[in-house]
C-alpha positions as CSV (number, residue, x, y, z in Angstrom):
1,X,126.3,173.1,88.3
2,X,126.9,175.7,85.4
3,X,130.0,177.7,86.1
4,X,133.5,177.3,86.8
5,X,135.4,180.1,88.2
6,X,138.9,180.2,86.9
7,X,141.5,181.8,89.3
8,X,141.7,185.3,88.2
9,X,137.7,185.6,89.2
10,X,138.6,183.3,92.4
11,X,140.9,186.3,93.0
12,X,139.1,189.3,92.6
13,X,136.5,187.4,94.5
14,X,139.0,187.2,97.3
15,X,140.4,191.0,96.8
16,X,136.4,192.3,97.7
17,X,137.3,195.6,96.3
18,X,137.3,197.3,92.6
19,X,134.7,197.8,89.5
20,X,135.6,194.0,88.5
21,X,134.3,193.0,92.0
22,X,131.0,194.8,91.9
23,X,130.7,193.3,88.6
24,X,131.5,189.6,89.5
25,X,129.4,189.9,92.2
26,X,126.5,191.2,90.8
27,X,126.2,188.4,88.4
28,X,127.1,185.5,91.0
29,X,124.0,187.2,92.8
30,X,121.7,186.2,89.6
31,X,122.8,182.8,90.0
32,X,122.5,179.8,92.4
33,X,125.4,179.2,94.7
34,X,125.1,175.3,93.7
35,X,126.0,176.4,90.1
36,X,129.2,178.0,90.7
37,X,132.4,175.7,91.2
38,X,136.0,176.1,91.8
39,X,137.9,173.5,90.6
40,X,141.4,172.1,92.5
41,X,143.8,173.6,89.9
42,X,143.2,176.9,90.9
43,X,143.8,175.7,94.5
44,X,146.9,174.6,93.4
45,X,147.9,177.7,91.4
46,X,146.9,179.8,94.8
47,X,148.9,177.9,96.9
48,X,152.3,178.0,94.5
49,X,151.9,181.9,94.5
50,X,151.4,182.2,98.5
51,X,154.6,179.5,98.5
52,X,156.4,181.8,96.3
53,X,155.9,185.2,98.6
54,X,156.6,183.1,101.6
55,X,160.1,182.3,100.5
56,X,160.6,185.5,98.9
57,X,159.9,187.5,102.1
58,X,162.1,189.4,103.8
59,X,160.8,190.8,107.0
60,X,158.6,188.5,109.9
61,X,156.0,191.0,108.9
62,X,156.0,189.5,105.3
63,X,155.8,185.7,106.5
64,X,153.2,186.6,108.7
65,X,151.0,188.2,105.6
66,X,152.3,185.1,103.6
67,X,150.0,183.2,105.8
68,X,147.1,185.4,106.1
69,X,147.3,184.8,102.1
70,X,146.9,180.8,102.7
71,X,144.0,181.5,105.4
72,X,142.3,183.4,103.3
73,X,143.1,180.6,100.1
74,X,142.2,178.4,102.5
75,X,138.6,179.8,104.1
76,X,137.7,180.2,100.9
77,X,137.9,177.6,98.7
78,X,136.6,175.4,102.1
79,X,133.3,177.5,101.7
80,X,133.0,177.1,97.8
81,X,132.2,173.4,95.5
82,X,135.5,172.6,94.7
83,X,135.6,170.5,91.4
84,X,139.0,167.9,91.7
85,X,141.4,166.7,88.8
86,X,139.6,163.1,88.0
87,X,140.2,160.5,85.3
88,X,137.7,162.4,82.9
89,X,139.8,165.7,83.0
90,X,142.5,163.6,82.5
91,X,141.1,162.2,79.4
92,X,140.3,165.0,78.1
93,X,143.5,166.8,78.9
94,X,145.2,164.4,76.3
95,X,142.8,165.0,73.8
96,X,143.7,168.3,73.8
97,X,147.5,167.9,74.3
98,X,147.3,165.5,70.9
99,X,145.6,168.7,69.2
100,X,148.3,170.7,69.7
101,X,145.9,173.2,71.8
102,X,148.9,175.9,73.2
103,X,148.2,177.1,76.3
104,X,150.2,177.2,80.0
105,X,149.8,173.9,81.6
106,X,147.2,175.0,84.4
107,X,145.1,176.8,82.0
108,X,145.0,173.7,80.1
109,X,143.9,171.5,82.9
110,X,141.4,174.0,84.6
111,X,140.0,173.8,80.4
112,X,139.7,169.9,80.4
113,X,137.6,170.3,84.4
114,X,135.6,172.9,82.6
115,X,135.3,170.7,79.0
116,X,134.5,167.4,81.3
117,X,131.8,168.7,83.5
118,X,130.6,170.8,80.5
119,X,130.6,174.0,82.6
120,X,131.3,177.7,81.1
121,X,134.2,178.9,82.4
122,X,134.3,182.5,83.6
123,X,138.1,183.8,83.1
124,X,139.2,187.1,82.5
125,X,141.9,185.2,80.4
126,X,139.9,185.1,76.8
127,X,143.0,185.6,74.7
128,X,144.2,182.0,75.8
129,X,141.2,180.3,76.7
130,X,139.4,180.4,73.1
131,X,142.2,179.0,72.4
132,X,140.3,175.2,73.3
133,X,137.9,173.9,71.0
134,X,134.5,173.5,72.5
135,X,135.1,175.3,75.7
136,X,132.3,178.0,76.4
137,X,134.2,180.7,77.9
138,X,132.6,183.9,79.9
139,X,133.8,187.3,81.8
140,X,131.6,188.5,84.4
141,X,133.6,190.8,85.6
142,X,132.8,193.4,82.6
């Protein structure tokens, strides 16, 4: 394994439409499928925004495409690697927290996966993400 895909790629995986798509896609087609990962952060950050629109939603209509949103969350981080939140990202986390590295807390832990697995990470997020030392950061949807 190589990559990790941070959410916003996850997502305009999952939109299938746009120049950033044909982009993304292009690279992920010069690569193995084994060396991509997602990691359960972005999981988690997918899930809090298809729990926001559910509770925001006014009409049926709206709940029911709330939950086409987790289906399609759900199909398709079933079909990918998905990397989990262990002791090592943990350890690393701290390290960074006791540098004083400034960055919103999911950021930070989908960093510490990336930095404990020694994977790029491919984010569209560059301003915050070079931000943390060591962490090779790439956008391949450019």
């Amino acid at each position: 394994m190589k990559f990790l895909l941070d959410t916003d790629h996850i997502s305009i995986l999952q939109k299938q439409a746009g120049p950033e798509y044909a982009a993304l896609t292009a690279r992920i087609g010069k690569v193995r499928r084994d060396d991509l990962a997602f990691c359960i952060v972005s999981f988690h950050e997918q899930v809090l925004g298809c729990n926001a629109y559910i509770a925001q939603a006014k009409a049926p209509a709206d709940v029911v495409r709330g939950y086409r949103m987790f289906d399609r969350v759900l199909s398709a981080f079933a079909a990918a690697i998905v990397l989990p939140f262990d002791t090592n990202a943990s350890l690393v986390l701290d390290g960074l927290i006791a540098q004083r590295v400034r960055i919103a807390t999911m950021d930070l832990r989908i960093a510490s996966i990336a930095l404990s697995e020694r994977l790029t990470l491919l984010t569209r997020n560059k301003r915050d993400f070079a931000k943390v030392p060591g962490l090779i950061i790439e956008d391949w949807t450019i």
